[in-house]
C-alpha positions in Angstrom: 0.0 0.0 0.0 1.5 3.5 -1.2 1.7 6.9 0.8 -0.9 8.4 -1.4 -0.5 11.8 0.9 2.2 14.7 0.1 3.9 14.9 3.3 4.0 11.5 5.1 4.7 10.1 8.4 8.6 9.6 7.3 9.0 13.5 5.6 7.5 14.3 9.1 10.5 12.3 11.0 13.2 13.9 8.6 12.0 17.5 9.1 11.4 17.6 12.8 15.4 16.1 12.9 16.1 18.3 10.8 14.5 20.7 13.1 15.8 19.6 16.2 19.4 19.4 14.9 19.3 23.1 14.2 18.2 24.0 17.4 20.9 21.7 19.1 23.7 23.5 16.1 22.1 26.6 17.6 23.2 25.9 21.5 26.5 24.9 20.4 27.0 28.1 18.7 25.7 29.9 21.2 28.5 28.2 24.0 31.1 28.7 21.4 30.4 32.6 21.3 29.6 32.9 25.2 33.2 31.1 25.8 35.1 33.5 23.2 33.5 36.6 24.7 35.1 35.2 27.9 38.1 35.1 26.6 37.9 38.3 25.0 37.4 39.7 28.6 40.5 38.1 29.6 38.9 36.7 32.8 41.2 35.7 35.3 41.1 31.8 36.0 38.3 31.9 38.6 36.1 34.0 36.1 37.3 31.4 33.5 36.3 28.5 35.3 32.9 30.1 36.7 31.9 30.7 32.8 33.3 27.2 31.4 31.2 25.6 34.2 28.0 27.3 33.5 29.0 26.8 29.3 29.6 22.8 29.5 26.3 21.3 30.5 24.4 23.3 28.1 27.7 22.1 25.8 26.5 19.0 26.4 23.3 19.4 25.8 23.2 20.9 22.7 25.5 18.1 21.4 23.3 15.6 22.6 20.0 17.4 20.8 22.4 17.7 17.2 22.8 13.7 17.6 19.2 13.0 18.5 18.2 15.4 15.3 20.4 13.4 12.8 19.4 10.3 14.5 16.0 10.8 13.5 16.4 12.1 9.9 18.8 8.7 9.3 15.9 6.6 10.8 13.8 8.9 8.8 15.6 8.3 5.2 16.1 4.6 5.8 12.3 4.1 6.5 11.3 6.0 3.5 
């Protein structure tokens, strides 16, 4: 039986990873420029490692939402 529907349940899986990966691309750009303005301040190391700690979970974070997006748009294309 065919998808007889423009947009179907597996486009829908591809574009919200898609979706989600940009969002989690978006939170590691964000750490990237929060950490450089750091820098750019030339905090001393107690500044440093006051900024880094606040920076890393959401670090993390946005890494693990970029996997989970291209996790779903591989399952996404494969099921297609």
């Amino acid at each position: 039986m065919e998808n007889t529907t423009a947009f179907g349940v597996f486009d829908a899986l591809i574009w919200s990873g898609a979706a989600v990966s940009v969002v989690g691309l978006a939170g590691l750009i964000w750490c990237i420029v929060k950490v450089w303005r750091a820098r750019r301040a030339q905090l001393d190391d107690e500044g440093m490692r006051t900024v880094m700690a606040r920076v890393l979970p959401l670090n993390m974070g946005a890494l693990f939402l970029s996997v989970i997006g291209l996790m779903l748009v591989i399952v996404g294309i494969f099921l297609a």
